[in-house]
C-alpha positions as CSV (number, residue, x, y, z in Angstrom):
1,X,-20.0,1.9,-43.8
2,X,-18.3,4.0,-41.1
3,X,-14.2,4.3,-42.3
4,X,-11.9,4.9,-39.8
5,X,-8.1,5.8,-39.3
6,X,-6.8,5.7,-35.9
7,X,-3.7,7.5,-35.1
8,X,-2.3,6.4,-31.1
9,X,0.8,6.0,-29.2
10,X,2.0,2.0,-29.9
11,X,4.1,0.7,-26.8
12,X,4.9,-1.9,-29.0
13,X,6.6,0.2,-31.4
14,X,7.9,2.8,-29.4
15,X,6.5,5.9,-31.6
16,X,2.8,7.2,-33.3
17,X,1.1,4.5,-35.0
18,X,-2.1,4.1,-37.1
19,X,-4.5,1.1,-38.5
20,X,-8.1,1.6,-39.9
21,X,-11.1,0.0,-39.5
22,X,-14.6,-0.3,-40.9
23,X,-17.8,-0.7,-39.0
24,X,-21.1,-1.1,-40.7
25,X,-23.5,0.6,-38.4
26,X,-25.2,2.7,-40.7
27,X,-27.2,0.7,-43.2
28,X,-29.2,2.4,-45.6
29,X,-32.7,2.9,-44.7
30,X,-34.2,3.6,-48.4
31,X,-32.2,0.4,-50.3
32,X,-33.3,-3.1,-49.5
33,X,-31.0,-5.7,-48.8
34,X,-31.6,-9.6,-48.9
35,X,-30.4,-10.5,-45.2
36,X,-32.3,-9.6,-41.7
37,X,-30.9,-6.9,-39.7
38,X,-28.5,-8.2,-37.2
39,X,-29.6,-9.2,-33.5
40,X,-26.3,-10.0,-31.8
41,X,-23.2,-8.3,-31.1
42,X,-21.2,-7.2,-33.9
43,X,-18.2,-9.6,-34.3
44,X,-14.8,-8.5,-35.2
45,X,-12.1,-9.6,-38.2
46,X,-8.3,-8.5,-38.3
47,X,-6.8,-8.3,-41.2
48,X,-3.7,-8.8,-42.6
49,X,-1.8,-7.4,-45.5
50,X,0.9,-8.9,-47.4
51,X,4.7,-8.5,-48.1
52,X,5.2,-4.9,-48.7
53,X,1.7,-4.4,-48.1
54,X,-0.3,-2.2,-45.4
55,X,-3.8,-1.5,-44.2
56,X,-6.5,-1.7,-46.3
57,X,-10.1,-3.8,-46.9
58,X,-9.5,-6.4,-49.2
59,X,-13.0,-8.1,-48.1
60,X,-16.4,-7.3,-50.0
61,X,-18.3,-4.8,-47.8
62,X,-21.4,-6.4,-48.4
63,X,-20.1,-9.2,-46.6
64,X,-19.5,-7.3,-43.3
65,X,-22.5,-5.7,-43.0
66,X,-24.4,-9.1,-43.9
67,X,-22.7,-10.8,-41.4
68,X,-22.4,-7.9,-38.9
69,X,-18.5,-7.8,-38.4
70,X,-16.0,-4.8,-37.8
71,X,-12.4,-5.1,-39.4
72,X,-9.4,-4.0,-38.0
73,X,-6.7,-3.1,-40.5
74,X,-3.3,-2.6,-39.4
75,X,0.0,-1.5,-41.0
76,X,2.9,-3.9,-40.0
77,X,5.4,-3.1,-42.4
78,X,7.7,-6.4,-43.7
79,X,7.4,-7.7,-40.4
80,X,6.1,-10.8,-41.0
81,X,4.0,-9.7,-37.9
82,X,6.9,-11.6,-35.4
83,X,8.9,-9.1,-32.7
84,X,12.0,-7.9,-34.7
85,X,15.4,-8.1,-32.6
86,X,15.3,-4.3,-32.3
87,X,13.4,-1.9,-30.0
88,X,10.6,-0.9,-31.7
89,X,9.7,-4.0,-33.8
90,X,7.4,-5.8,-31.6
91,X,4.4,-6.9,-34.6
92,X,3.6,-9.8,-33.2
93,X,2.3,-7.9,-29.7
94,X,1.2,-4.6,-31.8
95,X,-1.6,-7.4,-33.5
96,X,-2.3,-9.9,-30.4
97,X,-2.5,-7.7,-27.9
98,X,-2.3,-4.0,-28.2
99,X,-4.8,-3.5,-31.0
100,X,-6.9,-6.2,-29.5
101,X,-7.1,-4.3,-26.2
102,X,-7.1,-1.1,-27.3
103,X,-10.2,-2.1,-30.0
104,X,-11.8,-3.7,-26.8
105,X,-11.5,-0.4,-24.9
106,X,-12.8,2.1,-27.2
107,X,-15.3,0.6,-29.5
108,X,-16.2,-2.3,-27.2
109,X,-15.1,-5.1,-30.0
110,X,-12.6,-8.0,-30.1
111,X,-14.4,-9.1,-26.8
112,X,-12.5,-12.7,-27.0
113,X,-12.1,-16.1,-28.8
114,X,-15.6,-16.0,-29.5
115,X,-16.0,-13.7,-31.8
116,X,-13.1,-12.4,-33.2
117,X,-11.3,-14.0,-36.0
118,X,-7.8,-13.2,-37.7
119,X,-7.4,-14.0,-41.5
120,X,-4.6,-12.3,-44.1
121,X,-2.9,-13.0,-47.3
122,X,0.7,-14.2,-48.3
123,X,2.6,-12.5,-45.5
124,X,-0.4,-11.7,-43.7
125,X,-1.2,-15.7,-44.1
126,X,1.8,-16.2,-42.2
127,X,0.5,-13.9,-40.1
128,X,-2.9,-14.7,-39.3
129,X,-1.4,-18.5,-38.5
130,X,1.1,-17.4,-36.2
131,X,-0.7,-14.6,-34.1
132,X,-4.1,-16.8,-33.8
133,X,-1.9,-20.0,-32.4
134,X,-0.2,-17.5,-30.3
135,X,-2.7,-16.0,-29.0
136,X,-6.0,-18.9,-29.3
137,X,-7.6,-17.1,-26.5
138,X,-8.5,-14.6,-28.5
139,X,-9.0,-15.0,-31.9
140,X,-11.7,-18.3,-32.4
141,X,-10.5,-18.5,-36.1
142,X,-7.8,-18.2,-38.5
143,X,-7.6,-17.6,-42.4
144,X,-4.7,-18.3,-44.4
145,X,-4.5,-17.9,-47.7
146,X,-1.6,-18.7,-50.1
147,X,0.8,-18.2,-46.8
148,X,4.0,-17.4,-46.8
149,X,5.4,-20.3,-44.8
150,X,8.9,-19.6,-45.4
151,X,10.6,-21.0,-42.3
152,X,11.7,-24.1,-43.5
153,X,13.4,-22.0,-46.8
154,X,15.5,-19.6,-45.0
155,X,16.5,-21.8,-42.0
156,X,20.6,-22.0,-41.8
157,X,20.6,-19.2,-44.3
158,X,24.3,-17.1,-44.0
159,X,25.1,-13.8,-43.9
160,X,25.6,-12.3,-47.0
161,X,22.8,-14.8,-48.9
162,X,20.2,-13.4,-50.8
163,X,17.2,-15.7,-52.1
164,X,15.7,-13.0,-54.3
165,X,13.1,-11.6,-52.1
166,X,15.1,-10.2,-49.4
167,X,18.7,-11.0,-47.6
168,X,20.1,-12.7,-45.0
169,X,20.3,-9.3,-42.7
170,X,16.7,-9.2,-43.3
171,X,15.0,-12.6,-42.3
172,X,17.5,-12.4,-39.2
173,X,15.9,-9.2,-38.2
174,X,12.3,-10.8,-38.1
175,X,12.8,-14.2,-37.4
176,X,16.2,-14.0,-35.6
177,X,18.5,-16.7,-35.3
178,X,18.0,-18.8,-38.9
179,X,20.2,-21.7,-37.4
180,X,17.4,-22.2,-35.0
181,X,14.6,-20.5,-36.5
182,X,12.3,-24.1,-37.0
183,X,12.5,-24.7,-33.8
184,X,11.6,-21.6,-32.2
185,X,8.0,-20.5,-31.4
186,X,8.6,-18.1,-34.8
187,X,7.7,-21.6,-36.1
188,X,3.4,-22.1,-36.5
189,X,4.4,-25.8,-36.3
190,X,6.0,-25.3,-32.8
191,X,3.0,-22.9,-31.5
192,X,0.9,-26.5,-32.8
193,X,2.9,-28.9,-30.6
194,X,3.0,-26.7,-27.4
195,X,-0.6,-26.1,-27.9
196,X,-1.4,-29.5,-28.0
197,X,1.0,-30.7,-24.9
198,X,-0.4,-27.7,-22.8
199,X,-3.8,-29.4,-24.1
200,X,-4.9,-25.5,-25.1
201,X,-8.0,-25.0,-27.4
202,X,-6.2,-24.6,-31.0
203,X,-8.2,-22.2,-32.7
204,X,-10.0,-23.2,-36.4
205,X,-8.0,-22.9,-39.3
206,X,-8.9,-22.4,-43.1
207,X,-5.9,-22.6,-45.5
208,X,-6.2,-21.8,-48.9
209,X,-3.3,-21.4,-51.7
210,X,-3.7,-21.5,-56.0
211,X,-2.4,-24.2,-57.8
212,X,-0.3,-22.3,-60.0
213,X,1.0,-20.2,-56.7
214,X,5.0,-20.2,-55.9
215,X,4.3,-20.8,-52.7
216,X,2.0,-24.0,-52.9
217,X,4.5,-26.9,-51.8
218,X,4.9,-24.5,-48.5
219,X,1.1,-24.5,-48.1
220,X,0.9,-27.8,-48.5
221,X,3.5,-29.2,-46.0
222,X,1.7,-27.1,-43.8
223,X,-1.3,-29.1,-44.2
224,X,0.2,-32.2,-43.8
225,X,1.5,-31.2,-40.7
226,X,-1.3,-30.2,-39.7
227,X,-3.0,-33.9,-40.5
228,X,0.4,-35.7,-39.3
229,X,-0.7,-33.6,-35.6
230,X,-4.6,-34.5,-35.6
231,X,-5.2,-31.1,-35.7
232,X,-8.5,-30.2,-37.3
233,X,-8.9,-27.8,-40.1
234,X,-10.5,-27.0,-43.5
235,X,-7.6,-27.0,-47.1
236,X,-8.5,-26.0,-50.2
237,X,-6.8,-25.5,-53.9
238,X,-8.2,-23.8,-56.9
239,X,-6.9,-22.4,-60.3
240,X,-4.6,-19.1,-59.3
241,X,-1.3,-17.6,-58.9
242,X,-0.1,-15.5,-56.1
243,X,-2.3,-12.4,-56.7
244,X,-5.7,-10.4,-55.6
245,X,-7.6,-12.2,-58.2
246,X,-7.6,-15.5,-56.3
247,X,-7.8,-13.7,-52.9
248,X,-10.7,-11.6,-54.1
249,X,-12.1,-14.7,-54.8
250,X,-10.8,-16.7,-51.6
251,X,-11.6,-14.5,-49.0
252,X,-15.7,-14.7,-49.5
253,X,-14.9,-18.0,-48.7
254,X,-13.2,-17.6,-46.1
255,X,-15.7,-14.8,-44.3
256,X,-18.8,-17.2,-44.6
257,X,-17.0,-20.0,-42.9
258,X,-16.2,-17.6,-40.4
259,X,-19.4,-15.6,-39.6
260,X,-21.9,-17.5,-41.8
């Protein structure tokens, strides 16, 4: 595995940035392995870390080089990867279009819908959702797991409220106005419904949350949504809480129905 950590200029957040990424072009010659050597282009996977979170692998490496993918690992800070109300807080264009294009340009990856997937835990779930229905014509498939769909909890919060994970001053910040918030394209549900009337391509979707997670009634109105819109994807439950042992366990899952 090549390990890389890329320091540039972001436009999107006015100052030096950095994300990392792993390619597996260098396979051992003297070990054996149980899968062919790849023939086609090497695919590409972003992904997303969680609530005071940043970059790192969180997928098997195995799995990448068995499948042939690169992944691009960025750091987005509690952004809930949306464009902030402030200069400098654009996350949502940092991961759908600057490290997309910037990938593209030096390494020749992320070459479209095709073959380049989005896929991130709790916040990152959030996320993966939002970015890939932003942006369908470029990432071909999303993975969600144990999301943090919080829209419909902190809509019509007020200044000065606190709901234990972070204040009012905060969700404002990311999400902006919370009087309107579900009904702005912060909203995955809205980037759904103007998908569907501007009869787009809504890219696949794999959701995943543990039974015993907090956030499980929030993955599962999502779901129903989803159904309630005719809007194909795969849902699953299992035994788990809110941690890395069920994503651990999760995201294997979710790679083979990506690149399998």
């Amino acid at each position: 595995m090549a390990y890389y950590r890329i320091e540039y200029y972001s436009n999107a957040l006015h100052r030096a940035a950095a994300f990392e990424m792993l390619i597996p072009n260098d396979t051992r010659a003297d070990v054996p392995h149980p899968w062919p050597e790849p023939t086609g282009p090497m695919r590409t996977l972003f992904l997303l870390h969680g609530y005071t979170g940043k970059a790192g692998n969180w997928v098997p490496e195995y799995l990448a080089q068995q499948y042939n993918f690169a992944i691009v690992m960025p750091t987005a800070e509690n952004s809930f990867y949306l464009n902030g109300l402030s200069t400098g807080h654009d996350y949502q264009r940092l991961v759908g279009e600057e490290l997309p294009d910037y990938v593209h340009k030096t390494f020749g990856l992320a070459n479209g819908a095709a073959d380049t997937c989005i896929t991130g835990m709790s916040m990152g779930g959030f996320g993966a959702l939002h970015t890939g229905l932003a942006y369908p014509e470029r990432f071909g498939k999303i993975g969600a797991l144990s999301s943090a769909l919080i829209v419909h909890g902190i809509a019509h919060m007020k200044p000065g409220q606190d709901n234990g994970v972070a204040n009012y001053e905060y969700y404002r910040q990311c999400f902006g106005d919370l009087e309107t918030v579900e009904d702005r394209d912060c909203n995955p549900e809205v980037l759904v419904r103007n998908l569907k009337k501007a009869g787009s391509t809504i890219p696949e979707i794999y959701m995943c949350c543990g039974t015993e997670d907090f956030l499980l009634e929030n993955n599962r109105q999502m779901h129903r949504f989803l159904e309630a819109e005719n809007v194909a994807h795969q849902y699953h439950e299992g035994p788990g809480q809110h941690d890395m042992v069920f994503w651990s366990e999760h995201i294997v899952k979710v790679v083979r129905w990506m690149f399998g």
